[in-house]
ZATI-752956 format. One record per atom (N, C-alpha, C, O): x, y, z; residue number from 1; atom name. Coordinates in nm, 3 decimals, m for minus. Example, Ala and Ser with C-alpha at 12.3 -4.5 7.8 and 13.67 -1.06 7.14 Angstrom:
<pts>
1.319;m0.569;0.780;1;N
1.230;m0.450;0.780;1;CA
1.320;m0.330;0.780;1;C
1.424;m0.332;0.846;1;O
1.285;m0.225;0.708;2;N
1.367;m0.106;0.714;2;CA
1.290;0.003;0.787;2;C
1.341;0.114;0.804;2;O
</pts>
This chain:
<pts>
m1.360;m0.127;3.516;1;N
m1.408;m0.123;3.380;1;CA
m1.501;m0.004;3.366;1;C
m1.572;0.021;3.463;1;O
m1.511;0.072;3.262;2;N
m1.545;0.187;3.211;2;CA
m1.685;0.132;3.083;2;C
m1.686;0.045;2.996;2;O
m1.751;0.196;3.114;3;N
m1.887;0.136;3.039;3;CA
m1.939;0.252;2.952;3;C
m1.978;0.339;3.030;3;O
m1.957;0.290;2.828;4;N
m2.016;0.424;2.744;4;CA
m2.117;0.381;2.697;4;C
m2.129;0.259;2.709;4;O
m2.212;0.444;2.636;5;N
m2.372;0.383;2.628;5;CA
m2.348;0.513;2.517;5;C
m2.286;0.608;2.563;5;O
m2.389;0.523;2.387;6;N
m2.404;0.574;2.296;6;CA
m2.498;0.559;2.204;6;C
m2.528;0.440;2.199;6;O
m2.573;0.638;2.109;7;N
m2.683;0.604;2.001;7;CA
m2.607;0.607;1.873;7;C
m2.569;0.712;1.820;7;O
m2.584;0.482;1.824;8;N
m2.497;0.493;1.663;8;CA
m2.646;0.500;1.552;8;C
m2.740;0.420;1.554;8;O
m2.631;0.612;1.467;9;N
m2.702;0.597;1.385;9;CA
m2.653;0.514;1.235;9;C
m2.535;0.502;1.202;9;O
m2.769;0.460;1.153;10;N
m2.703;0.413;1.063;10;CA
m2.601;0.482;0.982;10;C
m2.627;0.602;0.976;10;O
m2.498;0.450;0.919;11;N
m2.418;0.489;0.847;11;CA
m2.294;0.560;0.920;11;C
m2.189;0.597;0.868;11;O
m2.339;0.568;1.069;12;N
m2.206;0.613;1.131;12;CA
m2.130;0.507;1.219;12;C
m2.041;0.544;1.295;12;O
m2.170;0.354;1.207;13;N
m2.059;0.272;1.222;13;CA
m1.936;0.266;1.222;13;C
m1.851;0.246;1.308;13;O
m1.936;0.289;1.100;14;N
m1.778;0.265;1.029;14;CA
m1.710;0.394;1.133;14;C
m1.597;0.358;1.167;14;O
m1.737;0.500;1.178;15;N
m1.721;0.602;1.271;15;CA
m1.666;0.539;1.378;15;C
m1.545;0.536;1.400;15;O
m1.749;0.487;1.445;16;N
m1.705;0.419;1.562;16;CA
m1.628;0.311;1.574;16;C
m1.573;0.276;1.679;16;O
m1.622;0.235;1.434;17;N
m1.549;0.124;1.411;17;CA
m1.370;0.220;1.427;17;C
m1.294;0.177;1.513;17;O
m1.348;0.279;1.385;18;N
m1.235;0.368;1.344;18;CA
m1.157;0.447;1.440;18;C
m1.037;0.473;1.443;18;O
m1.241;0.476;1.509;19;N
m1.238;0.540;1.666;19;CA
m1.202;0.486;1.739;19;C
m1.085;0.508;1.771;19;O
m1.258;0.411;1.792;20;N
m1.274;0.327;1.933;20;CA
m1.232;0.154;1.890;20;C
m1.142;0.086;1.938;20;O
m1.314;0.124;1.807;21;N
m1.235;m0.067;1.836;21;CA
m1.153;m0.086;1.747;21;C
m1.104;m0.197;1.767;21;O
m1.094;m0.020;1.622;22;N
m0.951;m0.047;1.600;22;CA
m0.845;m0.039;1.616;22;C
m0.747;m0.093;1.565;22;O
m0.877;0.110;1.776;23;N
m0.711;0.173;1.830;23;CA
m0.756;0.063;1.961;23;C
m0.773;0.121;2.068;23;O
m0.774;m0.067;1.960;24;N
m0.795;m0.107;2.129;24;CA
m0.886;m0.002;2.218;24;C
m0.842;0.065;2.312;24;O
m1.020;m0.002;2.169;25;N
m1.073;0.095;2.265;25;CA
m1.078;0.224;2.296;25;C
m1.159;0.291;2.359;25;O
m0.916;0.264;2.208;26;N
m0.912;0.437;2.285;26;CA
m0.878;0.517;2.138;26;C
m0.873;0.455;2.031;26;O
m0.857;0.650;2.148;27;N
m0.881;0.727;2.066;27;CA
m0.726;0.721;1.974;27;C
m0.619;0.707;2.034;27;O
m0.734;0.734;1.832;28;N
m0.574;0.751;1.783;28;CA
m0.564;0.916;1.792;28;C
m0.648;1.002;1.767;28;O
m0.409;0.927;1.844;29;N
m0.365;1.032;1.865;29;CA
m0.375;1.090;1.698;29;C
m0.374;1.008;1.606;29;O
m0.387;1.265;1.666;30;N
m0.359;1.314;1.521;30;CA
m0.260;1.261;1.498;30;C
m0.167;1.245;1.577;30;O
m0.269;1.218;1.356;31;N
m0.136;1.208;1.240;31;CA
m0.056;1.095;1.291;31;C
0.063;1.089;1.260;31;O
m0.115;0.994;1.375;32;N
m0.032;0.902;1.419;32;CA
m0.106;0.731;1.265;32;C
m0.217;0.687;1.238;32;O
m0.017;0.713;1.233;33;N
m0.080;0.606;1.151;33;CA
m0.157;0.511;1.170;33;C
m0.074;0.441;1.227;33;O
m0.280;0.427;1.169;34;N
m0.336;0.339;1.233;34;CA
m0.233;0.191;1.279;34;C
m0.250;0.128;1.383;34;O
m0.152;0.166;1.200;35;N
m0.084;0.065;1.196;35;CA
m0.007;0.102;1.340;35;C
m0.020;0.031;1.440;35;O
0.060;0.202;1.337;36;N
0.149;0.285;1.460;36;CA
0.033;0.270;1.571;36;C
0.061;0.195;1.665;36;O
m0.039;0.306;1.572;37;N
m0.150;0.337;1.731;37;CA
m0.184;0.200;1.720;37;C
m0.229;0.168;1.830;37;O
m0.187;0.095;1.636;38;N
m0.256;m0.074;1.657;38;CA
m0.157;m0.129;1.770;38;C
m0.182;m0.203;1.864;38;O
m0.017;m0.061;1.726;39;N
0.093;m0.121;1.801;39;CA
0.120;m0.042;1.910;39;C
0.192;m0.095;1.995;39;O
0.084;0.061;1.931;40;N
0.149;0.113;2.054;40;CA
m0.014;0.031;2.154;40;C
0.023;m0.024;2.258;40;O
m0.157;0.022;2.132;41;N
m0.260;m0.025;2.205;41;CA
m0.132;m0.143;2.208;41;C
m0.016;m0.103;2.213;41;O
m0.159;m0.264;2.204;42;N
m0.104;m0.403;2.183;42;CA
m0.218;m0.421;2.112;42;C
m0.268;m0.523;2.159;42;O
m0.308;m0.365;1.999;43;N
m0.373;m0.458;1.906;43;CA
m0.302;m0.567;1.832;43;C
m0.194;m0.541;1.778;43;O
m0.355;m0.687;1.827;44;N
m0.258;m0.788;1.742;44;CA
m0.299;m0.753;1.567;44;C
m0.372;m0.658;1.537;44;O
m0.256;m0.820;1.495;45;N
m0.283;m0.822;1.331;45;CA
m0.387;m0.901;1.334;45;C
m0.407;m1.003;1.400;45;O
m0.484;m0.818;1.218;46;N
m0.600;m0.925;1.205;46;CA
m0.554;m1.038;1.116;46;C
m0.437;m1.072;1.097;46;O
m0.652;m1.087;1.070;47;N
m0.627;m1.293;1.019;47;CA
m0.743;m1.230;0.905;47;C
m0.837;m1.170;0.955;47;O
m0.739;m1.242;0.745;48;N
m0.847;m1.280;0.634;48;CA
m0.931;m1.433;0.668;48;C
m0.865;m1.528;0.626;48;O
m0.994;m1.453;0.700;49;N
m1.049;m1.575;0.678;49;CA
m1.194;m1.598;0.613;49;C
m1.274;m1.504;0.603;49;O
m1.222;m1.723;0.569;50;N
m1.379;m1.727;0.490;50;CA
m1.385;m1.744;0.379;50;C
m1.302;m1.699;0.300;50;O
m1.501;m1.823;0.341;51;N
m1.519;m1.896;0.206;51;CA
m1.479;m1.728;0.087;51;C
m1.439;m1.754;m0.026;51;O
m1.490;m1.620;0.114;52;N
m1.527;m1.524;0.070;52;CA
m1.395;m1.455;m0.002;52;C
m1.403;m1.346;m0.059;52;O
m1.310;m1.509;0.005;53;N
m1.154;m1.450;0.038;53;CA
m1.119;m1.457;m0.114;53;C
m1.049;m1.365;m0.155;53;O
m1.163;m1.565;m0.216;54;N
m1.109;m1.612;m0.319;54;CA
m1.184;m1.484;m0.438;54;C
m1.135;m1.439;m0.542;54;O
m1.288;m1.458;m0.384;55;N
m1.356;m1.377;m0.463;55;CA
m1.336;m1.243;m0.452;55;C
m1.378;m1.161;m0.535;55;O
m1.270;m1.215;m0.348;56;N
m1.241;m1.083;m0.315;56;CA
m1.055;m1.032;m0.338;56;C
m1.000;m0.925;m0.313;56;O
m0.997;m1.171;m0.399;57;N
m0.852;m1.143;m0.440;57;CA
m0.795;m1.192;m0.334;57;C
m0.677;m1.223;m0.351;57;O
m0.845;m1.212;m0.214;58;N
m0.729;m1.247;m0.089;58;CA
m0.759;m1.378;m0.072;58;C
m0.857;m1.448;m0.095;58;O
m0.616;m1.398;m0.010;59;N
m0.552;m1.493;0.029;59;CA
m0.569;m1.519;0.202;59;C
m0.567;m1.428;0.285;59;O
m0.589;m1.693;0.239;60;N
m0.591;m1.688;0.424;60;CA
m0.463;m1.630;0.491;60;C
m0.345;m1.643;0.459;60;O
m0.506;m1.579;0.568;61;N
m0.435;m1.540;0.674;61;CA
m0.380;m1.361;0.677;61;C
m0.313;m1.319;0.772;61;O
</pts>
């Protein structure tokens, strides 16, 4: 296991969210679609869930 220690400042979350934990950890190749790099990692599909869903137009699951 590989361990990175980084300083996220505010507002650059969503940065790292995008980067690193939606391709499974690793970087998306250019011009590859996120949906395409979810599947080549084995990321599974996320799930909507939460009281919150009705107000925001979505539907479970």
């Amino acid at each position: 296991m590989t361990v990175d220690i980084r300083v996220i400042r505010a507002g650059q979350m969503y940065l790292y969210y995008l980067r690193e934990t939606v391709v499974g950890d690793g970087r998306r190749p250019a011009r590859t679609p996120l949906r395409a790099a979810q599947e080549q990692a084995g990321v599974p599909a996320g799930r909507w869930m939460g009281r919150g869903l009705a107000e925001l137009g979505l539907a479970l699951g």
